[in-house]
N, C-alpha and C positions, 0 to 999 in steps of 0.2 A: 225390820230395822236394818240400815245397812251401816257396816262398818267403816271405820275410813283404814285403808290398805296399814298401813302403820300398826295399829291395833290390830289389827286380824295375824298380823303376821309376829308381834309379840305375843300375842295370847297362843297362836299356833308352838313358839321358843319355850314357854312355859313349861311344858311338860317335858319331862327326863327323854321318857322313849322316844320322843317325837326328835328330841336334839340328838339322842344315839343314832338314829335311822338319816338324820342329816350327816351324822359326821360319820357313817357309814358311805353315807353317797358320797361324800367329800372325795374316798381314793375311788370313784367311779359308779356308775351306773350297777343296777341291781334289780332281780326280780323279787316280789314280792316274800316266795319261799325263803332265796336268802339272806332280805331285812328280818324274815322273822325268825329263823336260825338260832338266835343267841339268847332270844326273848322267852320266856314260856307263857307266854299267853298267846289264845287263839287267832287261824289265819284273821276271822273277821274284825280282832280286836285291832290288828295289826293291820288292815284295809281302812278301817275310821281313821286312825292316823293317819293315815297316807291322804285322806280326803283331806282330811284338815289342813295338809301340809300343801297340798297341791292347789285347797280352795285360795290357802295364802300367799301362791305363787312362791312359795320355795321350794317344788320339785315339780316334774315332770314327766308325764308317762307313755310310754310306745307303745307301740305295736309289732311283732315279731313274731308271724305265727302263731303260737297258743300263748305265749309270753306277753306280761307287759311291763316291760324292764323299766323302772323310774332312773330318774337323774336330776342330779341339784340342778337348781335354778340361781344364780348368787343372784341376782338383779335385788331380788327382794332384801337379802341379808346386805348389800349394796347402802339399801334405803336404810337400814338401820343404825348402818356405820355411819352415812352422813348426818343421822337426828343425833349419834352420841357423840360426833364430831365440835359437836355447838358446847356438851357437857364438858368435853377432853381440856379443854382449855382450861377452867375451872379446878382440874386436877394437876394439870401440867403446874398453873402457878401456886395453889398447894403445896404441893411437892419443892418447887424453887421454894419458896416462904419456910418450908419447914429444911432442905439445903443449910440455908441462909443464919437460921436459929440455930442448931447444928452447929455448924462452923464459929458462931460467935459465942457457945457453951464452950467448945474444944477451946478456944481463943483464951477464954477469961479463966479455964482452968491451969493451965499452963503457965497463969501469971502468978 
């Protein structure tokens, strides 16, 4: 069953490690030894995540000699701001609406 890119790469944001290991890439590029650095769980446990991440295009892996240094990919994280972009709005007037209540609480106590 194939996923549509959107879900695959939510379900990939899911998981804690998986977002550490992005916002790890975030200040740069990195080989596998030291995404898994901080973590205690095993090289391979720390290779499945990186599948996962990399099936859902949000990183990227080289080649360097014996190395295979990963590195973000935003395009995908991209896709994701633009689906919660359609949400934001919904928050944005929220927020004004609850502004708005606010202000005419302060108003009517003052009188």
């Amino acid at each position: 069953m194939q996923t549509d890119p959107l879900s695959e790469t939510l379900s990939a944001l899911a998981d804690p490690t998986r977002r550490a290991i992005l916002e790890r890439l975030a200040r740069g590029p990195a080989t596998v030894n030291e995404l898994a650095e901080p973590f205690d769980i095993s090289l391979p446990a720390i290779s499945r995540h990186l599948k996962v991440l990399e099936s859902a295009g949000l990183i990227s892996r080289g080649r360097e000699a014996q190395w295979r240094p990963c590195q973000l990919e935003p395009q995908a994280l991209k896709q994701v701001d633009e689906w919660l972009a359609y949400y934001r709005r919904f928050w944005t007037g929220s927020f004004d609406k609850m502004d708005a209540y606010i202000a005419k609480l302060k108003k009517k106590d003052k009188k």
